[in-house]
Steps between C-alpha positions, in 0.01 A plus 500: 500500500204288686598350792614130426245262635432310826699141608357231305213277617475189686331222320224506854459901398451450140268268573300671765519828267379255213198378703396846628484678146572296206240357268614216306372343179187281594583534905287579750534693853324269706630177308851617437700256252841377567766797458837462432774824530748451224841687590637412093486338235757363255495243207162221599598588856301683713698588872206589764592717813515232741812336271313204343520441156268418227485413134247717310240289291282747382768757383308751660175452334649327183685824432877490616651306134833510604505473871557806761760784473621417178849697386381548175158670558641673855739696274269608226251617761816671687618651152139672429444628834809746395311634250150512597210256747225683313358740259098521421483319173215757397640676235909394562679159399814318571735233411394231729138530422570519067740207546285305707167521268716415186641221645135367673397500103796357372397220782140435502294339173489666218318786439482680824682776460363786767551493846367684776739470790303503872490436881447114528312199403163590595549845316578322222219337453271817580747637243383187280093549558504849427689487177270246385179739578631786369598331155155357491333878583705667235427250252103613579441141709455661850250209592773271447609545882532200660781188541520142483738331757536160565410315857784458734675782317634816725644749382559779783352702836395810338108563399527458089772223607263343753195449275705275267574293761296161562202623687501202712830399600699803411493628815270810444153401547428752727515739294263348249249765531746769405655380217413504156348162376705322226457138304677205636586177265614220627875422613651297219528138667722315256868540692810611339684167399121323427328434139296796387116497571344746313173492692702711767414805253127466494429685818719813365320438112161524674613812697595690150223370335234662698710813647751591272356846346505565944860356523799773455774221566624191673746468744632177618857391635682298267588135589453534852231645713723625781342586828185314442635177500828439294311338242740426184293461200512429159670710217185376260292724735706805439503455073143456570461786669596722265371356211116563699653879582547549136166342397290735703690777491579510877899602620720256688670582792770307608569521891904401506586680850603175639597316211680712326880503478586108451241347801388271305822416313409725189541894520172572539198214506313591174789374343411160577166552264699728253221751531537892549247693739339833377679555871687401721534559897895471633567541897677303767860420328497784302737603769663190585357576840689854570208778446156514421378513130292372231447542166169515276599381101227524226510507069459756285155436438411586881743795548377655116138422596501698874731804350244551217212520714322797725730540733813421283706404755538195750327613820716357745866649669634405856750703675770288528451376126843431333693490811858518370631323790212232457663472137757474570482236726270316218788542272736333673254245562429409102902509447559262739245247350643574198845428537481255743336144508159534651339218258754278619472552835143515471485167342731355803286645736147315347712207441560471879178613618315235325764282608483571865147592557330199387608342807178710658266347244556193720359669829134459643487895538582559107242576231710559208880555410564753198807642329554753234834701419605626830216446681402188774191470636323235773132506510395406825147296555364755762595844552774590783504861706841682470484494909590138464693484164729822501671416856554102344639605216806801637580191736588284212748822404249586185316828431188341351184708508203277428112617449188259508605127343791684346878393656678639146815650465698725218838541591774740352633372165877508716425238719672243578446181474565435853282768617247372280534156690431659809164672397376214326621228809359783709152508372494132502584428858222746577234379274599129616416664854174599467412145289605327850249724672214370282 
């Protein structure tokens, strides 16, 4: 047996250790961001090594549905571990990965009924963009190669992933002269709750009109445009989406990785439009938080059209592809949401975010106040650093993780309404802060 391993850390160790050698997401050496050591986590409450306390807003990147160490999903992860952590999925199968894809078509809109199971969001959506140009090549359109995304959209960190994203504001600009060059329409401005304004389709119209035979697909995220700016927009958008997809022969992607699973208070955001994607990217909650996966779902008409072509088969396969403990964990995930109350508590959660939030519309420093399904967001005036807003924030008790204007948060589906109080009174007392500082 391996020798058991050394006395646990100090919270002063792990952080020098965490300075010396770890790189994390957006963070810089010589500009290091605010670093917390967490010691555990359990239900919205995340314990840090020094003792404090605080109540998790951003469920882990929108991911965590029903809070930390849940029973439920700690015992079907414990359960599969007995039998097996991982087999290549190259030629073998199990039961977590069969029951998981028929139940992700039994979910999603109708008609997508194949799933490729994979590594995580942005993989998805690489998943996504290659199904879409190999359909195209087999049906003898090779030249039909490129994408339409919308401004403000994002969709992931990875290269295919990366040149979907806004080329402006999506954070990847540098790489601009690497990536391959897509179209970009216009981000639908009409908000969710507003009256339709059916101009906000011309720019995407034009787009088709003059590059469609080019255009293999487009991919868009549903509702809301995530990362680029929490924008909640129309449903009209979405119908009219596909209806221009179908016109011009061009696929529709549907980016759900962080609204999928009840976000925005339906099970997955094209519902709101009633519209089915040729396919459909799935990350993040897949999970409920526990282990990474993702999930790329497309029709018939995409996985009959790649099968039948040159190479016959889909030309994609990571190694850790069907990971029955992954599965297993998603499992649990979908049979909690199903037998529990998540549109419920969803609906309690937006009916106290819009409740308590628009008390910041009221402050100097505040742009904008938004709220759809489970998720609150502030739009500040000017953009704040994380040096200055992270620190604020964990005083207030609140694990809030804000980016540009952006002070948003998307809490477990299990949280209380108490805990809820104390992010939203949080952010307020520190957005009420900075509008005293002019």
């Amino acid at each position: 047996m391996p020798a058991t391993s050394s006395a646990p850390l100090t919270a002063e160790e792990i952080l020098q250790l965490d300075r010396a050698h770890v790189w994390h997401p957006y963070s810089s050496f010589t500009a290091p961001s605010p670093i917390y050591p967490v010691r555990s986590a359990q239900g919205v409450t995340l314990t840090l090594s020094d003792g404090r306390t605080l109540i998790d807003g951003m469920a882990s990147w929108w991911s965590v549905l029903h809070g930390y160490n849940h029973p439920f999903i700690n015992r079907a992860l414990t359960e599969q571990l007995q039998q097996m952590s991982h087999v290549m999925f190259g030629g073998l199968t199990h039961e977590p990965a069969v029951r998981l894809c028929q139940k992700l078509v039994a979910l999603t809109p109708e008609g997508l009924d194949k799933v490729f199971l994979c590594d995580s969001g942005s993989v998805s959506v690489e998943v996504a963009m290659k199904m879409a140009l190999q359909f195209w090549h087999s049906q003898g359109k090779a030249e039909k190669n490129r994408f339409i995304a919308l401004h403000k959209g994002y969709h992931g960190d990875t290269f295919g992933a990366m040149s979907v994203c806004d080329p402006v504001t999506g954070m990847h600009h540098l790489f601009s002269h690497t990536l391959t060059q897509h179209y970009f329409a216009d981000s639908p401005k009409t908000r969710f709750y507003e009256p339709w304004q059916p101009q906000d389709l011309d720019s995407l119209k034009a787009l088709l009109q003059q590059h469609s035979e080019h255009i293999a697909a487009l991919i868009l995220e549903p509702i809301v445009q995530g990362t680029g700016g929490m924008h909640f927009y129309s449903p009209e958008y979405l119908r009219g989406a596909r209806e221009l997809c179908d016109q011009y022969e061009v696929l529709l992607i549907a980016d759900e990785i962080a609204t999928g699973f009840g976000r925005t208070g339906k099970w997955f955001a094209c519902e709101h439009a009633g519209i089915s994607p040729d396919i459909m990217c799935l990350g993040k909650t897949l999970t409920a938080g526990y282990i990474t996966l993702a999930a790329t779902l497309c029709n018939h008409r995409v996985s009959e059209g790649i099968c039948q072509g040159e190479a016959g088969v889909f030309m994609h396969g990571p190694t850790f592809m069907g990971n029955p403990l992954a599965c297993s964990a998603a499992l649990a995930n979908i049979e909690l949401l199903e037998q529990g109350h998540w549109q419920a508590q969803v609906r309690a959660i937006e009916k106290q975010l819009q409740e308590e939030l628009e008390l910041c519309r009221t402050l100097a420093a505040v742009a904008d106040v938004r709220v759809l399904g489970s998720i609150g967001v502030v739009e500040l005036r000017q953009p704040q650093t994380l040096h200055k807003l992270q620190p604020a924030l964990v005083e207030q008790g609140i694990w809030v993780r804000p980016f540009g204007k952006l002070v948003y948060i998307m809490p477990s589906y299990t949280i209380a309404p108490h805990e809820l109080r104390q992010l939203t009174q949080g952010i307020y007392r520190v957005v009420e802060k900075l509008s005293s500082e002019g």
